[in-house]
C-alpha positions as MATLAB code, in Angstrom:
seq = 'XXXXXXXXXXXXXXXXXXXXXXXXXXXXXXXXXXXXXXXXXXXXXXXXXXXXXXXXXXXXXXXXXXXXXXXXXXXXXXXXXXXXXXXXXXXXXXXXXXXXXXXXXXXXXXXXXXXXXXXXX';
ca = [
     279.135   -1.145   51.819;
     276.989    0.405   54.503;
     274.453   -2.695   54.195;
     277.545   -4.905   54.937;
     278.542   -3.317   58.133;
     275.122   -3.717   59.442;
     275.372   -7.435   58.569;
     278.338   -7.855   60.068;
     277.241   -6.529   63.602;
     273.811   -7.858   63.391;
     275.966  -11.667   63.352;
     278.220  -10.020   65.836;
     275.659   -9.237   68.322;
     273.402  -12.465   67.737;
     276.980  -14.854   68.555;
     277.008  -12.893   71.878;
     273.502  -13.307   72.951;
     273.605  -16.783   72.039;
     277.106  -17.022   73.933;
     274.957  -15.510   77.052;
     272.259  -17.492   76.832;
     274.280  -20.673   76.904;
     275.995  -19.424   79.803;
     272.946  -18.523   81.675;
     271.193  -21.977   81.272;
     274.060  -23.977   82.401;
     273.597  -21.569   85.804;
     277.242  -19.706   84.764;
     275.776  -16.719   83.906;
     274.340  -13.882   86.078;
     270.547  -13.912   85.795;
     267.556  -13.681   88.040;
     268.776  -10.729   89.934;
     272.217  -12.574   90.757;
     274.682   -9.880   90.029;
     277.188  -10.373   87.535;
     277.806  -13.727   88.013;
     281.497  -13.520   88.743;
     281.376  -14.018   93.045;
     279.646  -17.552   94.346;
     276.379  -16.788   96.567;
     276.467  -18.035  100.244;
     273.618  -19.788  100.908;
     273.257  -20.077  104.972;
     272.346  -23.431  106.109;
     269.133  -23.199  108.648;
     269.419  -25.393  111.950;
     266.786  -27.110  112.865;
     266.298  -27.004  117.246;
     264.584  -30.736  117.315;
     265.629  -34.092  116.014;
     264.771  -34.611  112.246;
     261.970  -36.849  111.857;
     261.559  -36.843  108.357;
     262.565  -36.056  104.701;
     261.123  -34.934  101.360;
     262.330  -34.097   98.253;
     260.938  -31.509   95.586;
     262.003  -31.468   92.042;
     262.165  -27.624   90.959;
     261.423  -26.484   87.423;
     263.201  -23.006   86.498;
     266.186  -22.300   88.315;
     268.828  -21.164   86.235;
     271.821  -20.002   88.766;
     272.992  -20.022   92.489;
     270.760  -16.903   92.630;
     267.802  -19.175   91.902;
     268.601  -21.975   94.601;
     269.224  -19.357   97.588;
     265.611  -18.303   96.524;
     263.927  -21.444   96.661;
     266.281  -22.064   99.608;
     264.856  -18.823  102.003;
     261.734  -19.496  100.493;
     261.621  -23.040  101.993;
     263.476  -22.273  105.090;
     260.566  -19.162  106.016;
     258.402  -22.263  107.007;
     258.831  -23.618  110.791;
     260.863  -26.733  111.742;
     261.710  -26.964  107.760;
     264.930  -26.544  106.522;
     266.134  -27.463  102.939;
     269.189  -27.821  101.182;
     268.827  -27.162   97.107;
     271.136  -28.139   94.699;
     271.056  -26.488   91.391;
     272.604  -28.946   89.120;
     270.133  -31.866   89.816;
     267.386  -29.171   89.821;
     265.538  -30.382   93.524;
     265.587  -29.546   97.424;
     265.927  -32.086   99.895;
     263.598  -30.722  102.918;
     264.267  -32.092  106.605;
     261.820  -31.276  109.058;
     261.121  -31.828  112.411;
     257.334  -31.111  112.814;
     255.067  -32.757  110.252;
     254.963  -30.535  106.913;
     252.255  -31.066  104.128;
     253.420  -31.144  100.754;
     250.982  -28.378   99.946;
     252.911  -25.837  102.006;
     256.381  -26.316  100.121;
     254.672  -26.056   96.858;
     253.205  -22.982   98.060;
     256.800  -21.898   99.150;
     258.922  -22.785   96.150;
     255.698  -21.581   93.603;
     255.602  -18.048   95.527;
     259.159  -17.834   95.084;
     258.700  -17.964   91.243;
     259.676  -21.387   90.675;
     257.491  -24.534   89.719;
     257.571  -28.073   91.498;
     257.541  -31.162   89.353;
     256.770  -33.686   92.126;
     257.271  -33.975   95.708;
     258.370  -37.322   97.126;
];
């Protein structure tokens, strides 16, 4: 009897992790320091002073939640004349700048913010 009860909430327990984990990787869940996951984050938008003279797009690997993109977001954003715009779902930041930016510098940003870059284009 006793070994059935332990069965029981092992399964339990192992339906709601895997009910949390699918939650977390589709960036519903909290994670990553994000709080509980039930409030939206505010990302503030940076303003550049000058006119925009370029773009650049990163692809991220590894965020998970808002949390994530207003990380790689500040990250990006700490660099002069750059400011980005991340969006979670499609997993990139679009980057406009308006003094020249190499792409080593935003991988540098994004990678000390914990996150990798697939390409930069």
């Amino acid at each position: 009897m006793v070994d059935t009860i332990i069965v029981i909430l092992i399964v339990l327990l192992m339906i709601l992790a895997a009910k949390q984990a699918a939650k977390h990787f589709r960036g519903e869940g909290s994670c990553c320091g994000g709080g509980s996951g039930a409030s939206k984050v505010t990302i503030r938008e940076k303003k550049l002073d000058g006119p925009i003279i370029g773009k650049k797009t990163i692809a991220i690997e590894g965020m998970h939640c808002e949390h994530c993109a207003q990380n790689v977001t500040e990250a990006i954003n700490k660099i002069q004349g750059v400011s980005a715009k991340v969006f979670l779902k499609e997993k990139k930041a679009v980057v406009s700048y308006e003094n020249e930016v190499k792409d080593e510098t935003l991988k540098r940003a994004v990678e000390g913010a914990g996150y990798k870059v697939r390409s930069i284009i």
